[in-house]
GUKE-789813 format. One record per residue: residue number from 1; residue in three letters; y, z, x of N, C-alpha, C in turn. Coordinates in Angstrom, 1 decimal. Layout:
<sites>
+-----+--------+---------+--------+--------+----------+--------+---------+---------+--------+--------+
| num | residu | n.north |   n.up | n.east | ca.north |  ca.up | ca.east | c.north |   c.up | c.east |
+-----+--------+---------+--------+--------+----------+--------+---------+---------+--------+--------+
| NUM |    ala |       Y |      Z |      X |        Y |      Z |       X |       Y |      Z |      X |
...
+-----+--------+---------+--------+--------+----------+--------+---------+---------+--------+--------+
</sites>
This chain:
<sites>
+-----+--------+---------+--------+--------+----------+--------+---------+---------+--------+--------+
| num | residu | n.north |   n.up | n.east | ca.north |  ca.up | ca.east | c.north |   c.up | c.east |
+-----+--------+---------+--------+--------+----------+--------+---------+---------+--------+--------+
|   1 |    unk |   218.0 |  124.6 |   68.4 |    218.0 |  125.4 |    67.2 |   216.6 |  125.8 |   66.9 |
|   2 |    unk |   216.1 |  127.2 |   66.4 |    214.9 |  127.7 |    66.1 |   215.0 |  128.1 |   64.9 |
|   3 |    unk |   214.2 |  127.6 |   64.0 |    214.2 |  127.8 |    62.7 |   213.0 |  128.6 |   61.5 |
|   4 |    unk |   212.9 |  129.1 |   61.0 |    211.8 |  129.2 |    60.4 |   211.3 |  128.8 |   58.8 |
|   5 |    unk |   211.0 |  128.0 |   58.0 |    210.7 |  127.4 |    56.8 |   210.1 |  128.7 |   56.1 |
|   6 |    unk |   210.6 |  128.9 |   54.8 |    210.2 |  129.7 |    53.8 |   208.8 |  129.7 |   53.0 |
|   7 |    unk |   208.2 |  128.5 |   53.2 |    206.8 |  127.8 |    53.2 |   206.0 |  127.8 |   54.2 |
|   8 |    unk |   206.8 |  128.2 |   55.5 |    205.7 |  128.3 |    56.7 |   206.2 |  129.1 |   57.3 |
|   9 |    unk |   205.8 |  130.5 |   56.8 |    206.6 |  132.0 |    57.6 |   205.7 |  131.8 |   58.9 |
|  10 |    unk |   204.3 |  131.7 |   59.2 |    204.1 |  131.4 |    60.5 |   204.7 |  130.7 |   61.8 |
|  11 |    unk |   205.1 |  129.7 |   61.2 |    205.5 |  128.1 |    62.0 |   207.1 |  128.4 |   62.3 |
|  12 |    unk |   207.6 |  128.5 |   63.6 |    209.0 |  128.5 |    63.7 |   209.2 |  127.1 |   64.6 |
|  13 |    unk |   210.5 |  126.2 |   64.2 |    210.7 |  124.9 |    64.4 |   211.9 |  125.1 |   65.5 |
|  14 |    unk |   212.1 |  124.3 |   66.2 |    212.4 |  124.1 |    67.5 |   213.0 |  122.5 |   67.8 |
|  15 |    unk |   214.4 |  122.3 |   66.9 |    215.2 |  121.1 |    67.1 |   216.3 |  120.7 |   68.5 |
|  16 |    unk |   215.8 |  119.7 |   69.6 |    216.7 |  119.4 |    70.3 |   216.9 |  118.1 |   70.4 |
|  17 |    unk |   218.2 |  117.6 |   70.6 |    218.7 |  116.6 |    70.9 |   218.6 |  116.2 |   72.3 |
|  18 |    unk |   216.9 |  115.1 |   72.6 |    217.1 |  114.3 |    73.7 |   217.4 |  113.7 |   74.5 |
|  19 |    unk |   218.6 |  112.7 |   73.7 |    219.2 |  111.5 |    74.1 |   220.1 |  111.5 |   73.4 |
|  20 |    unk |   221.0 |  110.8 |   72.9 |    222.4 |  110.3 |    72.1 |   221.5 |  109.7 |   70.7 |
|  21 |    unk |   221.7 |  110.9 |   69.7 |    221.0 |  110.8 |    68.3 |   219.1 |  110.5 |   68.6 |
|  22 |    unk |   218.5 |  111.2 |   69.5 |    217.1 |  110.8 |    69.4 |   216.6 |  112.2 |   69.5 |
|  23 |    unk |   216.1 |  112.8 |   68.5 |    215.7 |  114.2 |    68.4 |   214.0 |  114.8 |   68.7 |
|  24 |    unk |   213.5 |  115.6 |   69.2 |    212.3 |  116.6 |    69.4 |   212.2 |  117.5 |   68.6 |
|  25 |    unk |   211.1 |  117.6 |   67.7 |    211.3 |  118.8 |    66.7 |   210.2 |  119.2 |   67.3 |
|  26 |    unk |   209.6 |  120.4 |   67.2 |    208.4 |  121.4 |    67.8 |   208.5 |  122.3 |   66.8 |
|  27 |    unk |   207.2 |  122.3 |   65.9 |    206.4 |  123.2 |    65.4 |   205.9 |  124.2 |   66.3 |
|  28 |    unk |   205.9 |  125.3 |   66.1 |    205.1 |  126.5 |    66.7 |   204.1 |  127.2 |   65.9 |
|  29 |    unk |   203.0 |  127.4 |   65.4 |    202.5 |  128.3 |    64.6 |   202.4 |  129.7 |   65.3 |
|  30 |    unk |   203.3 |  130.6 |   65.6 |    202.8 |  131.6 |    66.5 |   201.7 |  132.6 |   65.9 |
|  31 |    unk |   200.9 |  132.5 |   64.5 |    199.3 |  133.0 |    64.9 |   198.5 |  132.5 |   66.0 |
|  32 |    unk |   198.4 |  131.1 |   65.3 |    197.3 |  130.8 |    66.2 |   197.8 |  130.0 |   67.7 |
|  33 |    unk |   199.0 |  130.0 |   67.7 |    199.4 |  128.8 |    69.0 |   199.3 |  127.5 |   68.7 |
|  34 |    unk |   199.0 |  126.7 |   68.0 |    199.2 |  125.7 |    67.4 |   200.3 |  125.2 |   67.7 |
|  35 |    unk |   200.6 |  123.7 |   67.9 |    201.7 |  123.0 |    68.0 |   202.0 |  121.6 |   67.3 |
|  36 |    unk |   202.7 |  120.9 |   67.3 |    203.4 |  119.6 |    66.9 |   204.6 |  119.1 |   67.7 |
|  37 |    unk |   204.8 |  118.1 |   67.9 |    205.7 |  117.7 |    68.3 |   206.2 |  116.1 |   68.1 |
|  38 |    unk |   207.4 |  115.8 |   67.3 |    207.9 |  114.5 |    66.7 |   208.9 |  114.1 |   67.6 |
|  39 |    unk |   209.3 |  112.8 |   67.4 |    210.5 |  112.4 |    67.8 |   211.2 |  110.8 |   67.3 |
|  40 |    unk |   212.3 |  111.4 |   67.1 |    212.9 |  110.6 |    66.0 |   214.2 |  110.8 |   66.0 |
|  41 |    unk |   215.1 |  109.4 |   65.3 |    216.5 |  109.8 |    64.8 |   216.7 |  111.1 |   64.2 |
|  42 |    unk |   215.9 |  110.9 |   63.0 |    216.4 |  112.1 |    61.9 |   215.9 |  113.0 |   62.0 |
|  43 |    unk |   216.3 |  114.5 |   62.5 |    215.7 |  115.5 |    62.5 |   215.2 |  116.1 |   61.4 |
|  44 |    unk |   215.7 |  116.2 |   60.3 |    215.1 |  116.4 |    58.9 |   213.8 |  115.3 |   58.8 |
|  45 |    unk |   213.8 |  114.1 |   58.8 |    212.7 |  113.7 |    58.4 |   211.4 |  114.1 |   59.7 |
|  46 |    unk |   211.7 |  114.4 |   61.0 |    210.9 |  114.6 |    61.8 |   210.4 |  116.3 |   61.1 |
|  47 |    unk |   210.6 |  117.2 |   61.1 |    210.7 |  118.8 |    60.2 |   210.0 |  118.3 |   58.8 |
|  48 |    unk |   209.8 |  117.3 |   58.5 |    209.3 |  117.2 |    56.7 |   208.3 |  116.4 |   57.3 |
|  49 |    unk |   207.8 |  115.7 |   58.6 |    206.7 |  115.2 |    58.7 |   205.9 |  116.1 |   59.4 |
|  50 |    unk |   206.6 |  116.8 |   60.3 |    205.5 |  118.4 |    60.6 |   205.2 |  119.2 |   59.8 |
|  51 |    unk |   205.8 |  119.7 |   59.0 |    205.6 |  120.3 |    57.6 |   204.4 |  119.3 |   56.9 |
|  52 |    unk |   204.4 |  118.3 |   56.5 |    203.1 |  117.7 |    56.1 |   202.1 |  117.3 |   56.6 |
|  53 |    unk |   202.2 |  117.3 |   57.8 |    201.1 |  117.0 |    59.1 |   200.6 |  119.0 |   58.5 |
|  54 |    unk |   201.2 |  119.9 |   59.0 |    200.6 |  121.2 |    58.6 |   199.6 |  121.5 |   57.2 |
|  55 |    unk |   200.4 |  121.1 |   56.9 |    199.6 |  121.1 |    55.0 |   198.4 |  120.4 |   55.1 |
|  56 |    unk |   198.4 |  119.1 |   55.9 |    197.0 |  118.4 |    55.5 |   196.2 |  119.0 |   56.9 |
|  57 |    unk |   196.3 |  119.8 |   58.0 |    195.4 |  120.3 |    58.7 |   194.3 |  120.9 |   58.5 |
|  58 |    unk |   193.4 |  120.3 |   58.8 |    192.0 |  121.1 |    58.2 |   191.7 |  122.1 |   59.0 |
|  59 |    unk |   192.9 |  123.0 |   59.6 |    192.4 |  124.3 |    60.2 |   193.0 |  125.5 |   59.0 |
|  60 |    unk |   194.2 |  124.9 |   58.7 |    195.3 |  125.1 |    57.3 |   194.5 |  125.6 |   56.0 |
|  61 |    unk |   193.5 |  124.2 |   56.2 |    192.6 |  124.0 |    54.4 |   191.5 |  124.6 |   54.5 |
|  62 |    unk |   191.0 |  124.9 |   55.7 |    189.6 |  126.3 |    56.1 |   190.4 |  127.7 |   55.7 |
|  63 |    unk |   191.8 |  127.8 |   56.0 |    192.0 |  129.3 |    56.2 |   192.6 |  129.1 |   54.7 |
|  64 |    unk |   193.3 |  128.5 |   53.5 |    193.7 |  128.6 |    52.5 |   192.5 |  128.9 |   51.7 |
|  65 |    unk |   191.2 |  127.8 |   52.2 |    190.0 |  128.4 |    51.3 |   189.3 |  129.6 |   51.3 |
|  66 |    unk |   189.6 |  130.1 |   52.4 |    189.1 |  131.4 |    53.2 |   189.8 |  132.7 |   52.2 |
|  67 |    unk |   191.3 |  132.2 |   52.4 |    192.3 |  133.5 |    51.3 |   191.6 |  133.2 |   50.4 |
|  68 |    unk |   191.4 |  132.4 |   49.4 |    191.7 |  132.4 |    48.0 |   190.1 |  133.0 |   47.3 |
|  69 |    unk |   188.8 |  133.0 |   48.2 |    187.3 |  133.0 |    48.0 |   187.5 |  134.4 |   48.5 |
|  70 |    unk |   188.6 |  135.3 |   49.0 |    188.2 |  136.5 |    49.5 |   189.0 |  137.4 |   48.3 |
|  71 |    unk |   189.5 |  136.5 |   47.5 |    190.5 |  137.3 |    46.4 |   189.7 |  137.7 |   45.1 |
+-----+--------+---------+--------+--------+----------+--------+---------+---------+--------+--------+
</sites>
């Protein structure tokens, strides 16, 4: 399944099932090529830990300070 979060129009998510209930989620940033990759039972909680792994990226927190100082 490829997904895209309304909070991270960049980032399209990329859910497969491994094994018998053991999931790979893959973040994509397609600006920059950037990636993530989790693995875990719960596919929701793996997608809410790359979503917060993204937010605290300090490539994320250069380019948010970047927008907001050019506004």
């Amino acid at each position: 399944m490829q997904d895209c979060h309304p909070d991270d129009v960049d980032w399209t998510y990329s859910i497969t099932e491994v094994s018998a209930n053991v999931y790979m989620v893959r973040a994509f940033d397609r600006r920059s090529g950037r990636s993530i990759e989790m693995t875990g039972a719960d596919p929701d909680v793996l997608v809410a830990e790359c979503r917060r792994d993204i937010r605290e990226s300090p490539m994320d927190r250069e380019s948010d300070r970047s927008a907001t100082s050019n506004n």
